[in-house]
KOLKEMAR-761091 format. One record per atom (N, C-alpha, C, O, CB): x, y, z. Coordinates in steps of 0.02 Angstrom, whole numbers, plus 50000, padded with zeros to 5 digits. Each point is the difference from the previous one (the first is absolute). Glycine has a CB too. Layout:
! residues N
XYZ ...
END
This chain:
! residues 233
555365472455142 499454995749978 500254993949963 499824994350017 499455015849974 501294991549942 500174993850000 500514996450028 500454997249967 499055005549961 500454997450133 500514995750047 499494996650023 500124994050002 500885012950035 498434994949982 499474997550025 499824994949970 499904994550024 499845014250011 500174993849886 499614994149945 500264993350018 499774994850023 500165013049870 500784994850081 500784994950024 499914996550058 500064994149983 500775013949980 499084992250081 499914996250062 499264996149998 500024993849994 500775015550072 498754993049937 499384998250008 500034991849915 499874994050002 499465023750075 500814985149887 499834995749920 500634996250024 499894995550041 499535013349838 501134992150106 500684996350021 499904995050034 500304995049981 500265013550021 499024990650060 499984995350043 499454994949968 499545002949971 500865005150132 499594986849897 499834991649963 499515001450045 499565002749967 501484987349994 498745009550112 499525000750042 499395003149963 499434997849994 501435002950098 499435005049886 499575005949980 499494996749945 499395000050000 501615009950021 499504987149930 499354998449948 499564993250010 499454998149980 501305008049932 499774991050130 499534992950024 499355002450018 499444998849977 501514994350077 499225010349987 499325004650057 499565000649938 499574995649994 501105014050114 499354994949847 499575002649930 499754993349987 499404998950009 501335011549930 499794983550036 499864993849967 499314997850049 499414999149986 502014997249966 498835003650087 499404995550050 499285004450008 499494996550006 501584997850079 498865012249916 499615004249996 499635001149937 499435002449997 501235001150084 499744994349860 499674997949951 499644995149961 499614999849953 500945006150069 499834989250028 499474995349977 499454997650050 499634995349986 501265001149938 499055008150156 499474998850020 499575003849962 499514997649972 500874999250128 499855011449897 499385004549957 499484994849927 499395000449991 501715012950030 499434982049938 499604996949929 499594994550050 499394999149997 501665002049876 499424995650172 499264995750031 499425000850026 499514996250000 501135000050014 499425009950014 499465002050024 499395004249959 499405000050014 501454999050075 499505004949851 499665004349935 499704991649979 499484997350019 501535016549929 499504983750009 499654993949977 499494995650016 499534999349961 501285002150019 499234994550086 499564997750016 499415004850036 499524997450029 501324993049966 499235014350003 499335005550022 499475000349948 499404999150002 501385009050059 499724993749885 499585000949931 499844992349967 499695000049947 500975012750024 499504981950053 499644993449980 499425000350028 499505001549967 501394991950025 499095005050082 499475000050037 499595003449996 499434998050011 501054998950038 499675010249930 499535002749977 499584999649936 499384999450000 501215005250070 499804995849872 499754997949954 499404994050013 499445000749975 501695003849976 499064989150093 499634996449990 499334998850040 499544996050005 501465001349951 499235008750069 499235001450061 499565004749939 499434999349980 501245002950184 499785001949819 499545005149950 499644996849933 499525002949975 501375006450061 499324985949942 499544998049954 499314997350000 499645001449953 501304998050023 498844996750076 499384998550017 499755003850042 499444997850014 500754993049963 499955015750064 499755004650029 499915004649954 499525003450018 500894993850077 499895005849831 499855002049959 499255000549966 499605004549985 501524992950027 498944995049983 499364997549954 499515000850048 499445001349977 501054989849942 499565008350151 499414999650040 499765009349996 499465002549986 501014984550107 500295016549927 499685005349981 499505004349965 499605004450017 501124992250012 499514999649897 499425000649938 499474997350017 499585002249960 501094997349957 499084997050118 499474998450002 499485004750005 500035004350043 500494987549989 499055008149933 499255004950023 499634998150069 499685004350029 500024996449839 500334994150151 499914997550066 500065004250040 500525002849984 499784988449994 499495011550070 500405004850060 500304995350049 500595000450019 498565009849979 500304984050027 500524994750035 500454997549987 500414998550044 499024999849983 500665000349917 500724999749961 500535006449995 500514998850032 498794993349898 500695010650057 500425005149977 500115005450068 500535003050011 499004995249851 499785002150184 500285003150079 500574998650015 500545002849988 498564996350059 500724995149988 500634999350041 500745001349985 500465001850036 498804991249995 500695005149894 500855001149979 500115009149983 500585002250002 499544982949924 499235020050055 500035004350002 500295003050074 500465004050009 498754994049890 500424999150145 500385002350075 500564999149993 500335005249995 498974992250076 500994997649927 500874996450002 500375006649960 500385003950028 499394979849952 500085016549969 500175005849955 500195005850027 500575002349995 498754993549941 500265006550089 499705007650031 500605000750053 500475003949996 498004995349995 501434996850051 500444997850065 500545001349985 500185005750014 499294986250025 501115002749920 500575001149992 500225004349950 500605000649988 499404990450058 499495012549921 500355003649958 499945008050030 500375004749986 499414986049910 499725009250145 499935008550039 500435001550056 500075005550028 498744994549951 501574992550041 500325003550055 500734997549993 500154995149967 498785005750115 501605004149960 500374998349972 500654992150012 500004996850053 499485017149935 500834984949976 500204992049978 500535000450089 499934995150036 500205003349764 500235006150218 500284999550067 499724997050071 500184996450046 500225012349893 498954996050035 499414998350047 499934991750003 500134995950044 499205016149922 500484987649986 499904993749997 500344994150019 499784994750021 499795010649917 501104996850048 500794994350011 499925001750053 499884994650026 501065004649890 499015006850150 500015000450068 499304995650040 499954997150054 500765015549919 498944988549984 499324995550028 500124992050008 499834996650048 499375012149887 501144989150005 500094992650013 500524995850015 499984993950006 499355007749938 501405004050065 500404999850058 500035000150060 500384996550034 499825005949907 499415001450077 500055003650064 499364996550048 500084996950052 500485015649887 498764988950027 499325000050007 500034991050028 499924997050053 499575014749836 500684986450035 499924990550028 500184997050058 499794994650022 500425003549881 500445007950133 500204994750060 499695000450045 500184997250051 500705002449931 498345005350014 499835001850071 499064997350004 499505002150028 501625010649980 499084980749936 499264996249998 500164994750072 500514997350023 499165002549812 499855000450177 500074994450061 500194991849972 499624998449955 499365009450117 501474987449943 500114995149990 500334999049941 500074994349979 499155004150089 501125008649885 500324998149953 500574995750004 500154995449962 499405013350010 500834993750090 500764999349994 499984991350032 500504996350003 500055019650021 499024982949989 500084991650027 499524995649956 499784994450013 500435008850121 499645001849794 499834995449947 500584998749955 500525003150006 498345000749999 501064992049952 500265000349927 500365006349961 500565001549981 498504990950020 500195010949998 500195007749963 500595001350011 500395000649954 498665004450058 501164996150066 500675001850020 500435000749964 500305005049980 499524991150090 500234998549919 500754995449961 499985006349921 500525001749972 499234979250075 499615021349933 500195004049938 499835007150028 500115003749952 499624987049947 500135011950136 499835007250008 500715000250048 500305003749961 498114998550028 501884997150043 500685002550045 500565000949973 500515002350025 499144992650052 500275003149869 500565000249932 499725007349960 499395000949995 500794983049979 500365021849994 499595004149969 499825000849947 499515003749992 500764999250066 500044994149886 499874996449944 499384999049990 499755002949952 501154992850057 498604999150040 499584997249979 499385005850004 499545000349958 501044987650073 499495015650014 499415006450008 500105006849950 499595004149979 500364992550158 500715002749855 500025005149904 499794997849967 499665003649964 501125000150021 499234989450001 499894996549955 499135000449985 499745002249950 501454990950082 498645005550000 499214997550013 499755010249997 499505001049965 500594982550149 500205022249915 499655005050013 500225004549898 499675004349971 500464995550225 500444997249783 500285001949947 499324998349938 499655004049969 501804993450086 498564995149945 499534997049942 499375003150016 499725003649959 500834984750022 499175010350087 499105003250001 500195005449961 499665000949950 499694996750175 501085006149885 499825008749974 500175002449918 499805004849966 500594998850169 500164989749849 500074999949933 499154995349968 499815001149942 501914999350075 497954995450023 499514996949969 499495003550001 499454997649986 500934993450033 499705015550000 499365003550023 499965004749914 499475000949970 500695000350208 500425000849801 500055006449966 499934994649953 499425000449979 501285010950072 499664983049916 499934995649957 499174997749986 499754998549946 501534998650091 498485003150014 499444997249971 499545005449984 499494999349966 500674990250093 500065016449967 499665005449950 499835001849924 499515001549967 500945000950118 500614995949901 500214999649947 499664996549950 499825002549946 501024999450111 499034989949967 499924995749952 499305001049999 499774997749948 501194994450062 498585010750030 499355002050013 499545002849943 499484998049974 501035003950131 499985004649882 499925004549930 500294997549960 499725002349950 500215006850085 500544986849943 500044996449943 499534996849992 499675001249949 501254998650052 498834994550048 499564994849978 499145006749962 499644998649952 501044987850181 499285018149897 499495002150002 499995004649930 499485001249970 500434997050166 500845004449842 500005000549932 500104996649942 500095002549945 500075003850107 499804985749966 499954994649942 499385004549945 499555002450034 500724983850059 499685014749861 499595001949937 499374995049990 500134994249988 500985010449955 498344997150061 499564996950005 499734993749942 499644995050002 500275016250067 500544992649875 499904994249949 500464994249983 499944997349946 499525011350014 501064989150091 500374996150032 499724995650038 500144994049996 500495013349995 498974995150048 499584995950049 499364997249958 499734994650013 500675013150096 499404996749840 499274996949973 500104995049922 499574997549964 499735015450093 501424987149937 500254994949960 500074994450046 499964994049986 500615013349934 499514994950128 500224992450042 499674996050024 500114994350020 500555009850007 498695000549969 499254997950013 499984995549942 500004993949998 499395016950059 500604992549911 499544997849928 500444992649984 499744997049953 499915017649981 500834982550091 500574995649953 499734995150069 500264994549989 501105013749925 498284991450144 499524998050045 500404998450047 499734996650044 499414999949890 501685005350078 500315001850078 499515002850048 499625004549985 501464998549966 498954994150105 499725000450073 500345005250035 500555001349974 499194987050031 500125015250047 500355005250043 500594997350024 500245005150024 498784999950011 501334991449974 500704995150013 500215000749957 500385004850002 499474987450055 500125005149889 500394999949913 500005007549994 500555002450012 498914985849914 500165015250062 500115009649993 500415000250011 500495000149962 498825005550062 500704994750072 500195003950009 500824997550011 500375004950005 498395000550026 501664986949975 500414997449999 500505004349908 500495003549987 498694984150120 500275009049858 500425002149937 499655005849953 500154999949940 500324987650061 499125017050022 499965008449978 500105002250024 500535002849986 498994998649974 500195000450104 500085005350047 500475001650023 500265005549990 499014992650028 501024995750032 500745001650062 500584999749927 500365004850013 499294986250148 500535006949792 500555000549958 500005007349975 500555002950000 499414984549966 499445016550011 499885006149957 500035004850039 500045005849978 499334989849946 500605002650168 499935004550046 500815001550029 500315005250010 498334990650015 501504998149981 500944999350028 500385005149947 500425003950024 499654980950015 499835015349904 500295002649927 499845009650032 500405004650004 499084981749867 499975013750143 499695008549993 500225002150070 499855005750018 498934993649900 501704995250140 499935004750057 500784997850017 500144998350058 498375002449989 501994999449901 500714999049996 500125008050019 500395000950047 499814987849854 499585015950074 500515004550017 499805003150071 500435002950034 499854999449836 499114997150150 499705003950053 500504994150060 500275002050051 498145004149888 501614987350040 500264994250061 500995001449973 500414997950041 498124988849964 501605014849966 500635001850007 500325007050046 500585001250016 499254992249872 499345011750129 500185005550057 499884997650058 500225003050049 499555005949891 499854985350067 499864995450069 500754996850014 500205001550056 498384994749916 501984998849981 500464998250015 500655004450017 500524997650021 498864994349924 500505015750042 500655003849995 499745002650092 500375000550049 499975004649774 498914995950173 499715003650077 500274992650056 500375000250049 498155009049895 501214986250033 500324994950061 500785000650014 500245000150057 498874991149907 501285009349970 500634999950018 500225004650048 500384998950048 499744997149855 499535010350075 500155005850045 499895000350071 500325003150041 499495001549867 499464990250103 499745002250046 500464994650051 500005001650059 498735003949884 501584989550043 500294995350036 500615001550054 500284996450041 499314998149857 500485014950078 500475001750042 499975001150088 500455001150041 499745003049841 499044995050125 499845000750058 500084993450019 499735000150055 499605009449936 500834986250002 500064991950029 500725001650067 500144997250053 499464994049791 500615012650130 500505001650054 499925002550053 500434999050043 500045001649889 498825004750088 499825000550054 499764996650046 499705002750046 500325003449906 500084986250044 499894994150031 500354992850019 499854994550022 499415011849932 501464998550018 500594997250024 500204995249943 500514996650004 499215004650125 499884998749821 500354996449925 500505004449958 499855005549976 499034988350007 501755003050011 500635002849974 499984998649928 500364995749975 500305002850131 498745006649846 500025000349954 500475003449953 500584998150010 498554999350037 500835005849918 500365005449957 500175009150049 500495003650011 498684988449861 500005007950143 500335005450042 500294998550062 500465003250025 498835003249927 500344987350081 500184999950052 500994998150020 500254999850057 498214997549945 501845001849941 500524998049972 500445007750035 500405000750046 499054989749828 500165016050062 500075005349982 500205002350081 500505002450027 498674998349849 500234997250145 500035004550075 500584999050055 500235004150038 498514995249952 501484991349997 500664997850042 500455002149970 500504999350036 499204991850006 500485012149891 500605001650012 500115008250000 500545003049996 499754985149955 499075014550053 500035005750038 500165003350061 500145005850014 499374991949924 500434996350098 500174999050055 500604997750019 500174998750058 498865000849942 501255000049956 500584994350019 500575006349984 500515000550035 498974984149920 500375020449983 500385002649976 499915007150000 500425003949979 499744986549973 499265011250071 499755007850003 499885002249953 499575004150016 500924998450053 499594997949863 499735000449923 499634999049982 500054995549959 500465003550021 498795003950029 499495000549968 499954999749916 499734995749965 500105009850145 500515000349871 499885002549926 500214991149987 499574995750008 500855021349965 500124981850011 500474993049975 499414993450008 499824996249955 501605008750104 498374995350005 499724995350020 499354999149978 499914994449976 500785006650104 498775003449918 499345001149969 500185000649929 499794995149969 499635010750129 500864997849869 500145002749924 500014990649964 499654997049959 501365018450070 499534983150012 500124991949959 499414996949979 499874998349942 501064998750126 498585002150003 499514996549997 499655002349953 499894996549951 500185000550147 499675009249908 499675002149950 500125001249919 499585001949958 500195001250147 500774995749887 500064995949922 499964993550002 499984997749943 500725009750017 499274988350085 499924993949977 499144999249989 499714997349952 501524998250114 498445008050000 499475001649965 499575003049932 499444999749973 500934998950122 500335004449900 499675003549918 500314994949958 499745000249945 500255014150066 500364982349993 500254993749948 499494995450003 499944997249946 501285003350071 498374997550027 499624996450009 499165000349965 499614996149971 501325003850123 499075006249928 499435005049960 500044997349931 499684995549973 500455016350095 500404992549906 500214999049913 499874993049969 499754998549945 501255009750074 499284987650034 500014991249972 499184998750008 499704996749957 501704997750100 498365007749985 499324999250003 499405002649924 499534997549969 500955004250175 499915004749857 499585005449934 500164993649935 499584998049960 500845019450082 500414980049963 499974997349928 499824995449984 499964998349941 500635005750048 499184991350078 499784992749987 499225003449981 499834998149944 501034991950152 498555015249944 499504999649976 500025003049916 499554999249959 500015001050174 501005002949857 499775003649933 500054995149949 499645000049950 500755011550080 500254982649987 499814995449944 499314997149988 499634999649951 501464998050066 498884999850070 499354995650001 499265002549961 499564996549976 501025000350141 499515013149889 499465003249938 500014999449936 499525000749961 500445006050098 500744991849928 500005001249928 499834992449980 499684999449948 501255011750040 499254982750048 499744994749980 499094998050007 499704996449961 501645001350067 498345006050037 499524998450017 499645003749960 499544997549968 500754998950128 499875010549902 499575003449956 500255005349939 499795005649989 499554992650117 501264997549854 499905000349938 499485002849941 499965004749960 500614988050097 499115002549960 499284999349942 499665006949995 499555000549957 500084986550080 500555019850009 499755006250025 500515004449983 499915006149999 499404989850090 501275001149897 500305005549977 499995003949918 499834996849950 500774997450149 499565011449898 499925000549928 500224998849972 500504997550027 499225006849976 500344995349912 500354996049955 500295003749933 500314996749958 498934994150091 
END
């Protein structure tokens, strides 16, 4: 076994392979969880709405990507898109034939789906006498909800959106079943290359758990700064 290690780690190839696999895995985690984020905030608020025409439709969106599962989904808009009539001699082309761009796009819906849950029940547990000060000082539903609501809500749904950033990370390992040479998909070539499973998976999967950890400590500061004011004294 360790002759194996020796060979497989020893070789410069080997960790390049990892290098490059790692930094597709953060591009693709990263900009998933932007896009999402920034779909989820005004689908959030619509959520809250008491409206049903308001708050339907994004309740569907919701329902959708969060009941079924996230593979499904990356196979639907991989696979599914090429077989619309007249795609491939549009535009679109140029971004769906690449696989990047259909993780990308099937990654964020499903991170914007659970996010806007998240920020959903925050916004909806703002404290009522927060809002009826804000009344009273004669802020409009814009002013609220800009500087009470979404600030007091972002603060109360840090730790629930820090199990959303550790689940995307995780879940990004499937990007490789679509021919993106992520972290696992890294894992899997030099499984192949070398017959070593244990060596080959084991690695990855501490970098994943290193990743995890860096993740846990950036949100735990971000609690203790955001929500301080709650801790005891």
């Amino acid at each position: 076994m360790f002759e194996s290690i020796i060979e497989i780690f020893g070789n410069p190839e080997t960790w390049a392979h990892y290098g490059d696999g790692l930094v597709k895995t953060v591009q693709l985690v990263v900009l998933s969880l932007i896009v999402g984020f920034v779909l989820a905030v005004p689908l959030a608020i619509m959520r809250a709405s008491e409206n049903k025409f308001i708050s339907g439709p994004v309740w569907v969106f919701t329902y959708v990507f969060r009941g079924t599962p996230l593979l499904i989904q990356l196979y639907m808009i991989y696979y599914g898109v090429t077989l619309i009539e007249g795609i491939q001699e549009s535009f679109w082309w140029e971004i769906f034939k690449r696989a990047f761009y259909p993780c990308l796009i099937a990654f964020s819906l499903n991170t914007a789906a659970y996010t806007t849950e998240i920020f959903r029940g925050a916004i909806l547990a703002t404290p009522r006498g927060e809002i009826e000060a804000a009344k009273a000082y004669g802020m409009g539903w814009g002013k609220r909800m800009a500087r009470i609501i979404l600030p007091s809500a972002f603060r109360r749904a840090i730790p629930a959106y820090s199990n959303e950033v550790i689940f995307m990370l995780h879940a990004s390992a499937i990007a490789s079943t679509v021919t993106i040479i992520d972290l696992t998909g890294a894992a899997r070539d030099i499984y192949a290359r070398y017959y070593s499973p244990f060596e080959a998976f084991i690695f990855v999967a501490l970098i994943y758990l290193a990743l995890t950890f860096c993740i846990l400590g950036v949100f735990k500061q971000l609690e203790k700064r955001m929500l301080g004011h709650l801790q005891p004294r």
